[in-house]
C-alpha positions in Angstrom: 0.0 0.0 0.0 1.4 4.0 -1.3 2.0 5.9 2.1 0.7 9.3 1.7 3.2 11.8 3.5 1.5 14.2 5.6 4.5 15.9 6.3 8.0 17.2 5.2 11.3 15.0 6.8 13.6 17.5 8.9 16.0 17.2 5.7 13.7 18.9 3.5 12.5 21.2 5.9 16.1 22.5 6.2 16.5 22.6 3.0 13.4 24.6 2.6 14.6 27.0 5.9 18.3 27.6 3.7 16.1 28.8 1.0 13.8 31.1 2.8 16.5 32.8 5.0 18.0 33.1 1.5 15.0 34.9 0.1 14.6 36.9 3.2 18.3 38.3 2.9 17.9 39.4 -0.1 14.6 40.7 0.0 15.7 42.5 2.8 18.5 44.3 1.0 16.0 45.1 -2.1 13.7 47.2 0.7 16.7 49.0 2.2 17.4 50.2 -1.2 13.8 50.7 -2.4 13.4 53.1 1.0 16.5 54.7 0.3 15.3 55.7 -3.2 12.1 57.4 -2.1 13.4 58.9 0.8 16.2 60.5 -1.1 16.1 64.3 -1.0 19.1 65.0 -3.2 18.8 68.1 -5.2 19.3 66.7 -9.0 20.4 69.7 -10.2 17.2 71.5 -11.3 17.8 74.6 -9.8 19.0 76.7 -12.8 16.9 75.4 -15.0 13.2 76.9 -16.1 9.9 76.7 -13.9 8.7 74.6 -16.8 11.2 71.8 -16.5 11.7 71.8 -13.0 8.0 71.3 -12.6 8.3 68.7 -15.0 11.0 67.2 -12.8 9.4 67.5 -9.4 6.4 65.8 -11.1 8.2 62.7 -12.4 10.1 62.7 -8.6 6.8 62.1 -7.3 5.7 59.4 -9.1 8.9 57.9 -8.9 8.9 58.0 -5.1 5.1 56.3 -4.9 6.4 53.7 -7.1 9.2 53.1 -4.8 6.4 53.4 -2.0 4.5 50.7 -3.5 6.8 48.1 -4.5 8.5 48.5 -0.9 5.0 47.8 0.6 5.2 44.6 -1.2 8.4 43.8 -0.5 7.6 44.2 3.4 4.9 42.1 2.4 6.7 39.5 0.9 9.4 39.6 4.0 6.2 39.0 6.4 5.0 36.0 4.3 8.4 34.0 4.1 8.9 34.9 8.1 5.6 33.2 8.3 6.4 30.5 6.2 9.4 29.9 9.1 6.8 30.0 11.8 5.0 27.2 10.0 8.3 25.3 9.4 8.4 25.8 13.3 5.2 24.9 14.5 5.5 22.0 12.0 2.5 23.2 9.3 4.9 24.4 6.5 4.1 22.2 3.1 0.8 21.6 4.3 -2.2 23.1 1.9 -4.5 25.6 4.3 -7.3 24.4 1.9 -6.9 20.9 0.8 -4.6 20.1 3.7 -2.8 18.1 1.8 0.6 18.1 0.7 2.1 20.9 -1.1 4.3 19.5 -3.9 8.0 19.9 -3.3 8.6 21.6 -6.5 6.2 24.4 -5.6 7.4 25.5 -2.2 11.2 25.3 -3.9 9.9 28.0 -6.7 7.5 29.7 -4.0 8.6 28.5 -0.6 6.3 31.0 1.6 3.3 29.2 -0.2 0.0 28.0 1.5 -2.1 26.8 -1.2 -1.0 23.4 -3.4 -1.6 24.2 -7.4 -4.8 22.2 -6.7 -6.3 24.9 -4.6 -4.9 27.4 -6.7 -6.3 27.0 -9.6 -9.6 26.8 -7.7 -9.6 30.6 -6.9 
């Protein structure tokens, strides 16, 4: 008789754990940068130029800077999700599908390790 596994073995939830802090490093890095960029004040050098362009300017500043807002809301977003994805690997959840409860295919969490849902449940949104 096929066992079904209900849950990952400690190797692959290492595994899994190496590639999260991974992610969350480097996601990390990609907000400090994003929050430097809209928080940057610098004077580009509009000063002796005309009202027109410098309006221009100041306008395209400000749509760059909620852009940078924006994508660093998701990147906190995303830092939240894979530090919750470590809880789960924790309180021994992680893999499992919060809608199917069944097992999350391996290659899925490796591609999208702060994952809930298995492709099943997925497609069912």
């Amino acid at each position: 008789m096929l066992e079904v596994k209900t849950k990952y073995n400690e190797s692959d939830l290492q595994e899994f754990k190496a590639i999260i802090n991974k992610k969350i490093a480097r996601a990390e890095e990609d907000l400090a940068l994003l929050k430097a960029a809209y928080k940057n004040d610098a004077n580009n050098g509009t000063d002796d130029t005309s009202h027109t362009f410098k309006s221009f300017d100041e306008g395209s500043e400000v749509m760059n800077k909620e852009a940078n807002v924006q994508l660093a809301i998701r990147q906190e977003k995303f830092i939240r999700d894979l530090n919750n994805a470590l809880l789960r690997i924790e309180n021994g959840t992680y893999g499992i599908c919060r809608v199917t409860r069944k097992l999350i295919q391996k290659e899925r969490l490796l591609l999208v390790p702060h994952t809930t849902l298995s492709i099943e449940a997925k497609r069912k949104q």
